[in-house]
PDB file of the backbone (N, CA, C, O) and the ligand in Angstrom, with CONECT records:
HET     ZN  A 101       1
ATOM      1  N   UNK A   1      61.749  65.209 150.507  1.00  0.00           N
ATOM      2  CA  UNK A   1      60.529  64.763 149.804  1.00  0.00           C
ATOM      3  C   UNK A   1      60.339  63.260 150.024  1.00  0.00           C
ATOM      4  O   UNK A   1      61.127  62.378 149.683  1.00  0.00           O
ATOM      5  N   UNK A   2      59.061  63.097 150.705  1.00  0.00           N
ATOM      6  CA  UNK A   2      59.002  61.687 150.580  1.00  0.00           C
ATOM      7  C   UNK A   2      58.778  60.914 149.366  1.00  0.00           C
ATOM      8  O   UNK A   2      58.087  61.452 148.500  1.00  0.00           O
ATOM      9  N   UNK A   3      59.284  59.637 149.127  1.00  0.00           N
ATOM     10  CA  UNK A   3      58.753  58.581 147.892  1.00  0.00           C
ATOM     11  C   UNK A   3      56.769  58.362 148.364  1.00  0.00           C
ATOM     12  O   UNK A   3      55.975  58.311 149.303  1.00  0.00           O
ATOM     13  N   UNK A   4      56.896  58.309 146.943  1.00  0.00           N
ATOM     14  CA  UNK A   4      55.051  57.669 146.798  1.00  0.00           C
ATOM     15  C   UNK A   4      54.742  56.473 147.795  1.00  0.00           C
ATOM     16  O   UNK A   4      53.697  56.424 148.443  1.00  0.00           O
ATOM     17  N   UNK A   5      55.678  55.578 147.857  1.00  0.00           N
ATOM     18  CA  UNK A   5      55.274  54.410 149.766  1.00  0.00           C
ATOM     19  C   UNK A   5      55.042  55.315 150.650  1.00  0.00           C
ATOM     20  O   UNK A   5      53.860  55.574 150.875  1.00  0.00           O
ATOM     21  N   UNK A   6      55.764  55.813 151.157  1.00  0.00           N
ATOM     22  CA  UNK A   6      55.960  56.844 152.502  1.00  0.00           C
ATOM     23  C   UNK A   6      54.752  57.794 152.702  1.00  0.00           C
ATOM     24  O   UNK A   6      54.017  58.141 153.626  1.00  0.00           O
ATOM     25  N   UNK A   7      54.914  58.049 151.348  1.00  0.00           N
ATOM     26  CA  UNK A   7      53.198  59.461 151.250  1.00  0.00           C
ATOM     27  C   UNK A   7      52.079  58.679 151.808  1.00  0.00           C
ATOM     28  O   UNK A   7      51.323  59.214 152.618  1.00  0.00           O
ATOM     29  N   UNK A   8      51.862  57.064 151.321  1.00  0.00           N
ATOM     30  CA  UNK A   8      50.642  56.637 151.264  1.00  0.00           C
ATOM     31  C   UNK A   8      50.994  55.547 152.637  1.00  0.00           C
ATOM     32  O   UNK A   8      50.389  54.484 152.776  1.00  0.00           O
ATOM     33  N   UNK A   9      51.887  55.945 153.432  1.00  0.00           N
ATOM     34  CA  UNK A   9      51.465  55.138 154.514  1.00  0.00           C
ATOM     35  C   UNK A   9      52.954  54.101 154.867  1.00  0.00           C
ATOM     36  O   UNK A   9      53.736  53.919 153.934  1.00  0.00           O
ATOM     37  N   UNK A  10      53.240  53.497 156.181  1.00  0.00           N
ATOM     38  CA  UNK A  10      53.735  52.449 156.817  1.00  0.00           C
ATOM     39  C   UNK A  10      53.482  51.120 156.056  1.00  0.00           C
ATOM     40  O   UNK A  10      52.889  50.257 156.703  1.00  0.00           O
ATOM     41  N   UNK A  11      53.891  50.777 154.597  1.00  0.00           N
ATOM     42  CA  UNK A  11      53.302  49.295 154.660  1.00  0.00           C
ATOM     43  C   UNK A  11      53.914  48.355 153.596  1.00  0.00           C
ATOM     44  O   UNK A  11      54.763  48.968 152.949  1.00  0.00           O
ATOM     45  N   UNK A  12      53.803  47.373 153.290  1.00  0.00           N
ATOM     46  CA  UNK A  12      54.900  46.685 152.194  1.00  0.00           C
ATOM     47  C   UNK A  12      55.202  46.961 151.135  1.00  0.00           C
ATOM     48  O   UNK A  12      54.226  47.533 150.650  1.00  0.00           O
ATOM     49  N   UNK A  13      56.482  46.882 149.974  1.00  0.00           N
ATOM     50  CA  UNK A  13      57.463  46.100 150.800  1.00  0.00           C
ATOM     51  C   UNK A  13      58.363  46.589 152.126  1.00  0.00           C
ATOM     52  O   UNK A  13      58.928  47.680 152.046  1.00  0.00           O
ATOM     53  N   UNK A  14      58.472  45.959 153.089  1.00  0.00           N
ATOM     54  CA  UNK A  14      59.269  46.522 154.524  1.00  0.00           C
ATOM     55  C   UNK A  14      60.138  46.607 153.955  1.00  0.00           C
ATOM     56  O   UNK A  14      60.465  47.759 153.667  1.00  0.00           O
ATOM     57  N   UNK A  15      61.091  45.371 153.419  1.00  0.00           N
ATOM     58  CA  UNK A  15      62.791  45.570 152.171  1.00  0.00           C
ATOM     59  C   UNK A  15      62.779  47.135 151.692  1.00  0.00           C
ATOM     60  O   UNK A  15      63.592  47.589 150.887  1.00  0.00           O
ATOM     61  N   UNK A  16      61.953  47.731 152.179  1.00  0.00           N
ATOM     62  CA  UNK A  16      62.488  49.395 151.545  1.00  0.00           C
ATOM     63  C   UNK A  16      62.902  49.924 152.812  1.00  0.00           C
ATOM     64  O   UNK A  16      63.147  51.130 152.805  1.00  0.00           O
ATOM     65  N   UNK A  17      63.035  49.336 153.856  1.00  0.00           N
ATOM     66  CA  UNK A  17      63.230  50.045 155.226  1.00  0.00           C
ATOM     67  C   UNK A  17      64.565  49.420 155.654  1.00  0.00           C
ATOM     68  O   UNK A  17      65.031  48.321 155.351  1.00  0.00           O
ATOM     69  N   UNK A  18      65.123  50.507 156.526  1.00  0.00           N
ATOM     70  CA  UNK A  18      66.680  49.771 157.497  1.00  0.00           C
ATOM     71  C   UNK A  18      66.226  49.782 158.930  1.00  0.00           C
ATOM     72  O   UNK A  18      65.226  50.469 159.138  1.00  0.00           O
ATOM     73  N   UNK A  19      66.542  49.412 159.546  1.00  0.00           N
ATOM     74  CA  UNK A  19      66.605  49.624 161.137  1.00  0.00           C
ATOM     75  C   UNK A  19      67.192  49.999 161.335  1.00  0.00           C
ATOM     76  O   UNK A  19      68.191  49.877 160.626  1.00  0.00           O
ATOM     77  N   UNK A  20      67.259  51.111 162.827  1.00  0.00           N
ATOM     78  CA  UNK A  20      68.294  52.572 162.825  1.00  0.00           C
ATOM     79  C   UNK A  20      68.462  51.568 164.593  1.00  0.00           C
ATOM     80  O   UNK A  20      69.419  51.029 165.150  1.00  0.00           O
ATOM     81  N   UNK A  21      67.252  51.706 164.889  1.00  0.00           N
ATOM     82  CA  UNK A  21      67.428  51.843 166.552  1.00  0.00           C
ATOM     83  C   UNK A  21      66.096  51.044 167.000  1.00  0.00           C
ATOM     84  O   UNK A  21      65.158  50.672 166.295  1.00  0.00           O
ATOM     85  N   UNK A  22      66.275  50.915 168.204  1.00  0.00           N
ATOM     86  CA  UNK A  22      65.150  50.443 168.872  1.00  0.00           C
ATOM     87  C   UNK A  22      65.169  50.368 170.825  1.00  0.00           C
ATOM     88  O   UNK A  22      65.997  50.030 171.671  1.00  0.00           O
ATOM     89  N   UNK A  23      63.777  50.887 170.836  1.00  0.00           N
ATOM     90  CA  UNK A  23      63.713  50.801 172.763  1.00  0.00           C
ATOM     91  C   UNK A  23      62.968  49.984 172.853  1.00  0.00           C
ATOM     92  O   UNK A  23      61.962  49.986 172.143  1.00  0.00           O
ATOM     93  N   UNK A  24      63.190  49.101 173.675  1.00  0.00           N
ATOM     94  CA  UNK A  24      62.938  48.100 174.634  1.00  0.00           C
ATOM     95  C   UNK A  24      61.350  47.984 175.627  1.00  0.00           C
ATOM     96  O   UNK A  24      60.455  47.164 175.834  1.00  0.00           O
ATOM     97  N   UNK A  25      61.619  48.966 175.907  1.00  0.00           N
ATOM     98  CA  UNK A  25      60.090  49.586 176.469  1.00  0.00           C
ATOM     99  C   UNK A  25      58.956  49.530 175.997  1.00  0.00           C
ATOM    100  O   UNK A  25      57.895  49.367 176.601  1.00  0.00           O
ATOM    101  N   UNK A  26      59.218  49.721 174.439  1.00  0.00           N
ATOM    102  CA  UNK A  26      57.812  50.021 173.330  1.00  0.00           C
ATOM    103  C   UNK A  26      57.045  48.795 173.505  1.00  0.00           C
ATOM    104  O   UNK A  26      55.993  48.760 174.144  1.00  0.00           O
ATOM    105  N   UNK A  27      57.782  47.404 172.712  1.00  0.00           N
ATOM    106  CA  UNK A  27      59.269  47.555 172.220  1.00  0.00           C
ATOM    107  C   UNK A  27      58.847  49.123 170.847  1.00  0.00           C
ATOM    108  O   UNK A  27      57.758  49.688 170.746  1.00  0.00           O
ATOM    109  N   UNK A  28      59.762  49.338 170.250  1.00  0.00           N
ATOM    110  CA  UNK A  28      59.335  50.395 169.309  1.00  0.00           C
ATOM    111  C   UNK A  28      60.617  50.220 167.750  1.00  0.00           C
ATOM    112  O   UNK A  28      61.672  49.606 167.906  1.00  0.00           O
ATOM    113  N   UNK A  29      60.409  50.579 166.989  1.00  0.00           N
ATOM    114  CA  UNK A  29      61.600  50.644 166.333  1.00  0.00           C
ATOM    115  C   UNK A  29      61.684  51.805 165.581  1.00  0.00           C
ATOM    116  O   UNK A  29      60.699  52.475 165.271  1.00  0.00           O
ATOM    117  N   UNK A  30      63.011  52.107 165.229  1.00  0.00           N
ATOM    118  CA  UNK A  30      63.257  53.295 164.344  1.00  0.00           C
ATOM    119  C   UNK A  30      63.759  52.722 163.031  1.00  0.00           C
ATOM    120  O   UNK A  30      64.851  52.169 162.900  1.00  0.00           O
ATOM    121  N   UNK A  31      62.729  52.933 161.929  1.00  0.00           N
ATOM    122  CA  UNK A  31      62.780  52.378 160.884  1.00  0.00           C
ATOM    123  C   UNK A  31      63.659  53.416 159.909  1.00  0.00           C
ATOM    124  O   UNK A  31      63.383  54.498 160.428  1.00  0.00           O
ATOM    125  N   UNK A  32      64.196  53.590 159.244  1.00  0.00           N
ATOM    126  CA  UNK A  32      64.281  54.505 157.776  1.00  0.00           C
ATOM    127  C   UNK A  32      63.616  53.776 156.656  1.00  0.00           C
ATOM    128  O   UNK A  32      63.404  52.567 156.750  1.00  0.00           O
ATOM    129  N   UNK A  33      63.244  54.536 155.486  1.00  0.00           N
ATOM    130  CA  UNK A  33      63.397  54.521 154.599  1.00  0.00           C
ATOM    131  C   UNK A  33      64.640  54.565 153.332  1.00  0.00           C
ATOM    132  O   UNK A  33      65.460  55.483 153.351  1.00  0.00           O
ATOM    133  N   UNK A  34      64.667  53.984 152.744  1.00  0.00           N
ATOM    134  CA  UNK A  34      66.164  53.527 151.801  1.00  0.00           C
ATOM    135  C   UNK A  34      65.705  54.246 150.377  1.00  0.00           C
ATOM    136  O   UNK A  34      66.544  54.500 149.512  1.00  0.00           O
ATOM    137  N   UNK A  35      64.343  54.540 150.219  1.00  0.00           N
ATOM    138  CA  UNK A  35      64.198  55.449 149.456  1.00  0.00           C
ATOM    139  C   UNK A  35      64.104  56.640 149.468  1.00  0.00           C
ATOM    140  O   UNK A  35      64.692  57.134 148.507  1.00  0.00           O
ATOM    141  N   UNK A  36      63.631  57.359 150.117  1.00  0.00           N
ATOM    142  CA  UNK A  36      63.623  58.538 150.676  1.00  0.00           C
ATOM    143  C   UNK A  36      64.422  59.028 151.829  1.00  0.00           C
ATOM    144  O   UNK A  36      64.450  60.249 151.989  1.00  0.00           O
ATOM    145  N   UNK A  37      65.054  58.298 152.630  1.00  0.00           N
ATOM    146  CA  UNK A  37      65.023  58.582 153.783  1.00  0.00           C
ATOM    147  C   UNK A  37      64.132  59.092 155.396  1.00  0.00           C
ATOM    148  O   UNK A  37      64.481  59.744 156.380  1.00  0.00           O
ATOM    149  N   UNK A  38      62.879  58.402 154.990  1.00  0.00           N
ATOM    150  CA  UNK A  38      62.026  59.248 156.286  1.00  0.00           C
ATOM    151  C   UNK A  38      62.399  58.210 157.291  1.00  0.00           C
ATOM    152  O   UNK A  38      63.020  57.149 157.229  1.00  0.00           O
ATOM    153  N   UNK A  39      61.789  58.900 158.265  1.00  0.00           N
ATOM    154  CA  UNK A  39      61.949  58.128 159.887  1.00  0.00           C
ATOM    155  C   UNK A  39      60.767  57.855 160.165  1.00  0.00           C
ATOM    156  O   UNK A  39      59.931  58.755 160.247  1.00  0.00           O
ATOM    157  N   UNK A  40      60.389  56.294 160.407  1.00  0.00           N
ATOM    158  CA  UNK A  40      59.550  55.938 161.087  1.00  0.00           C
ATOM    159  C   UNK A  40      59.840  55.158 162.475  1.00  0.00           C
ATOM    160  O   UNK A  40      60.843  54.539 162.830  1.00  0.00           O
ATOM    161  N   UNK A  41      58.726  55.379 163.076  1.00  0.00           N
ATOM    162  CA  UNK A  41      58.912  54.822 164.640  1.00  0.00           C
ATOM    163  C   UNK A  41      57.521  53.490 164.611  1.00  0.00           C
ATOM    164  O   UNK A  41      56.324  53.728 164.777  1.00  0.00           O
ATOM    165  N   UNK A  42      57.994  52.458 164.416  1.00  0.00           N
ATOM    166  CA  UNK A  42      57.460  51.361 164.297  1.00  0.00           C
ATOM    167  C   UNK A  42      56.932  50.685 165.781  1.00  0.00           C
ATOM    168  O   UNK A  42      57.739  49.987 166.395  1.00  0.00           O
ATOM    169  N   UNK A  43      55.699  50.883 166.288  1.00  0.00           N
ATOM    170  CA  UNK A  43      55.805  50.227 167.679  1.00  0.00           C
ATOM    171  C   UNK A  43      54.279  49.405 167.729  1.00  0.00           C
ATOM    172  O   UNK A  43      53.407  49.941 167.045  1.00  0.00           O
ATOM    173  N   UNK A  44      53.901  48.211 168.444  1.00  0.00           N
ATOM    174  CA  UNK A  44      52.782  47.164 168.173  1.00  0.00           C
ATOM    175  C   UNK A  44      51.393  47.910 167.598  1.00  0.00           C
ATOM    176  O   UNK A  44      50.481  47.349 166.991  1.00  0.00           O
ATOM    177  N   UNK A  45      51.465  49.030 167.880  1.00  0.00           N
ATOM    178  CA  UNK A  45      49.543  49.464 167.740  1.00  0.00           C
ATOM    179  C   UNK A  45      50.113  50.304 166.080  1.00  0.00           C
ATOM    180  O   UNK A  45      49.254  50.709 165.297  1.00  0.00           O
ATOM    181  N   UNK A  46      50.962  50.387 165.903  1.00  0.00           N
ATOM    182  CA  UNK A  46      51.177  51.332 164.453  1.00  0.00           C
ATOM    183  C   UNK A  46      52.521  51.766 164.737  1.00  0.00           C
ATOM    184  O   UNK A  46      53.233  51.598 165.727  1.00  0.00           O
ATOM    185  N   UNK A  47      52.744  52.487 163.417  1.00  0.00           N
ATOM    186  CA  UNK A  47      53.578  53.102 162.790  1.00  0.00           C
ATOM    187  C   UNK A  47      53.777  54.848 162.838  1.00  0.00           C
ATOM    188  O   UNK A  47      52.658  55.356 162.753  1.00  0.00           O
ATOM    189  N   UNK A  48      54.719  55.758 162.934  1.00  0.00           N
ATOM    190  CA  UNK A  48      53.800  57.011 163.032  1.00  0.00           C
ATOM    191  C   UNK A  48      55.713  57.593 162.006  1.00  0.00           C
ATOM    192  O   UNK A  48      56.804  57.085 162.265  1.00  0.00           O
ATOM    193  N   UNK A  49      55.512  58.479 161.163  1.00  0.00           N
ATOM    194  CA  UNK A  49      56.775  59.401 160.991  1.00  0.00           C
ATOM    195  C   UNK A  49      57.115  60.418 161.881  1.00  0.00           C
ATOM    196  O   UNK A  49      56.400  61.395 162.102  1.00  0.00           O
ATOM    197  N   UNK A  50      58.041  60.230 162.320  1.00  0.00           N
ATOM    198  CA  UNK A  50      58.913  61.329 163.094  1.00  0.00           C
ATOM    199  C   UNK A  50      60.063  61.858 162.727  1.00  0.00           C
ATOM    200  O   UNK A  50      61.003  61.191 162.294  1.00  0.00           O
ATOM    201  N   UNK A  51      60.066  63.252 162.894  1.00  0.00           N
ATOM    202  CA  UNK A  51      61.475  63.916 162.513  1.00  0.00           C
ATOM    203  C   UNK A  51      62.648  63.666 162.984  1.00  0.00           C
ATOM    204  O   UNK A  51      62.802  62.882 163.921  1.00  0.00           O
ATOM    205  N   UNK A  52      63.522  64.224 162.470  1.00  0.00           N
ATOM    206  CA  UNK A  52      64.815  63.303 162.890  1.00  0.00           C
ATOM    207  C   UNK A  52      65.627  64.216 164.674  1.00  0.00           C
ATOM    208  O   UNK A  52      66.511  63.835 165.442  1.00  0.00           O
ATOM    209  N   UNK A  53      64.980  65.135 164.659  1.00  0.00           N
ATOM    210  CA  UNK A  53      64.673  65.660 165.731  1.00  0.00           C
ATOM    211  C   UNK A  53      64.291  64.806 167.223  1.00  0.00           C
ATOM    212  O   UNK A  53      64.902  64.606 168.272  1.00  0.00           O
ATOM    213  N   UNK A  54      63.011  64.455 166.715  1.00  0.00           N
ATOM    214  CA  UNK A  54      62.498  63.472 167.491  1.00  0.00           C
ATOM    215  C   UNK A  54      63.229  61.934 167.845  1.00  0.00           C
ATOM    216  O   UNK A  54      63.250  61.365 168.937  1.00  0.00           O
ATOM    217  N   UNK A  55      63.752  61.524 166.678  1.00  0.00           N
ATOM    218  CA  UNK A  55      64.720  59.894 166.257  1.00  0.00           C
ATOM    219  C   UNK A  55      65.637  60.028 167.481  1.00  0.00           C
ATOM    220  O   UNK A  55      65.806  59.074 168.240  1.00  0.00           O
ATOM    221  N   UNK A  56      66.374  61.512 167.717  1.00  0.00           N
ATOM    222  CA  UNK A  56      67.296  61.897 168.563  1.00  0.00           C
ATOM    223  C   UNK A  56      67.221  61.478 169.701  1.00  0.00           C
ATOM    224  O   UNK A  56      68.024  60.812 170.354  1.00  0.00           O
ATOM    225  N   UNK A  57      65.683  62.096 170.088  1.00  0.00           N
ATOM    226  CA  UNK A  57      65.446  62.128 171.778  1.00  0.00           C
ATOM    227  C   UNK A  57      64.560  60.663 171.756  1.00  0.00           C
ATOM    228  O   UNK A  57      64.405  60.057 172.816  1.00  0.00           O
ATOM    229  N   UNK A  58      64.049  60.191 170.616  1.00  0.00           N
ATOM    230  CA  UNK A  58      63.423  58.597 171.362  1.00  0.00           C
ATOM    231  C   UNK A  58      64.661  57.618 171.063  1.00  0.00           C
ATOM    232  O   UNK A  58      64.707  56.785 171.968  1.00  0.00           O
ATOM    233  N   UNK A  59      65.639  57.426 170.157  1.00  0.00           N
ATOM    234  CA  UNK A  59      66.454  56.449 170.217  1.00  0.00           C
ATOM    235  C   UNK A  59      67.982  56.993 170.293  1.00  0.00           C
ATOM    236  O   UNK A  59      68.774  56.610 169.433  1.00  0.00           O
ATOM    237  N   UNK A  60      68.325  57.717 171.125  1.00  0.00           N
ATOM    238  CA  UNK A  60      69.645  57.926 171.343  1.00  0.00           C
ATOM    239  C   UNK A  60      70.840  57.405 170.855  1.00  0.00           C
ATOM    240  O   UNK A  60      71.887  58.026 170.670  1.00  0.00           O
ATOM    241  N   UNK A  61      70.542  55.814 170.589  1.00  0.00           N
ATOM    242  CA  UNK A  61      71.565  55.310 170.278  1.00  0.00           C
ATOM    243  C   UNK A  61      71.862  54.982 168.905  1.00  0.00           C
ATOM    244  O   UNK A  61      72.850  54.439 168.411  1.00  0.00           O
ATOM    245  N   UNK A  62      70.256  55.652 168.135  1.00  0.00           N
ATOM    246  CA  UNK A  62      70.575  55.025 166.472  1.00  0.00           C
ATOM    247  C   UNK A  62      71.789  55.781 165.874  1.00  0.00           C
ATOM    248  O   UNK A  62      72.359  56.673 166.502  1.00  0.00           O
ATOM    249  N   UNK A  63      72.114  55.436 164.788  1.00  0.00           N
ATOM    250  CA  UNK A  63      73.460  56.393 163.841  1.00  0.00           C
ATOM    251  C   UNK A  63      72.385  56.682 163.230  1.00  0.00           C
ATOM    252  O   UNK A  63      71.673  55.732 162.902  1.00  0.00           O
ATOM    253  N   UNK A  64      71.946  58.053 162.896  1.00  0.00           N
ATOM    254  CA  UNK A  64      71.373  58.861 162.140  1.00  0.00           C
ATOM    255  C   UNK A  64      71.844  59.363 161.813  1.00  0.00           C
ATOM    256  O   UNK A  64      71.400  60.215 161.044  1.00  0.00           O
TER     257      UNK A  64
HETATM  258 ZN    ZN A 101      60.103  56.434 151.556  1.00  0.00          ZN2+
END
């Protein structure tokens, strides 16, 4: 279940987020949530949630 931030969107306070991972390419980042736990993929044009499925195959190297 997401927290009420997460429902309503990518946006402050960031201090509710960790950094998991990140590619270089994007650049992009793999954000969590510290309240809920969701996965976001943070990259210049936006923000989007992705499953942790997905976290797998775009950042290989996060500890998820
Ligand atoms: Zn959340």
């Amino acid at each position: 279940m997401r927290c009420k931030d997460c429902q309503s969107g990518y946006h402050a306070p960031y201090d509710r987020f960790e950094r998991l991972g990140l590619r270089p390419d994007g650049p992009s980042f793999l954000m969590k949530c510290r309240q809920c736990g969701a996965l976001w993929s943070e990259a210049p044009k936006g923000a989007t949630l992705i499953h942790r499925a997905d976290a797998r195959l775009l950042y290989p190297d996060a500890r998820l």
